[in-house]
Phi, psi and omega in degrees: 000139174274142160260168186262140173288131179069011177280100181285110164297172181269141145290138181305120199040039170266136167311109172334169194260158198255128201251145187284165196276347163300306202299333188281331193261341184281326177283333182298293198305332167315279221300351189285281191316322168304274160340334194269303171328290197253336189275317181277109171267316179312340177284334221277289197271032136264356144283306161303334134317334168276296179293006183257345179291275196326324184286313157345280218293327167290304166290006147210049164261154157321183196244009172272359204245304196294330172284359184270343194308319171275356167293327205277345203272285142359317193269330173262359148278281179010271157335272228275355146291317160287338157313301175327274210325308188305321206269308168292310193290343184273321180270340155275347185285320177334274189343307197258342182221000000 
């Protein structure tokens, strides 16, 4: 068996070491947000179609449109989290009834 150089073993009946209470509300939302990403290919490249739209319109739009860019950035995720949501929600009520 190896040891890690400068590694303290526990104690014999020591209380596990206690992960802070950000990390119990941070990690759900990670494994939420990861999964929507990476589980969804359709959200993944309508996120990327949203931002390659938005960048189109900031690099070559007027500059009253261009400076709107992050709105425009804003309004099309948007859409395309309630399409998701419609969309999961439609394939589970299929499922269950």
């Amino acid at each position: 068996m190896s040891r890690v150089e400068g590694a303290v073993a526990p104690r014999p009946g020591a209380p596990a070491p206690r992960t802070p209470k950000l990390s119990k509300v941070l990690r759900p939302i990670w494994d939420n947000t990861y999964g929507l990403l990476v589980d969804d290919g359709q959200l993944a490249i309508g996120a990327i179609a949203a931002l390659a739209i938005t960048w189109l319109i900031a690099a070559s739009s007027a500059e009253a449109l261009r400076e709107n860019a992050g709105w425009v950035l804003l309004v099309l995720v948007l859409a395309l989290v309630i399409a998701n949501l419609y969309r999961a929600g439609h394939n589970a009520r299929r499922r269950t009834g």
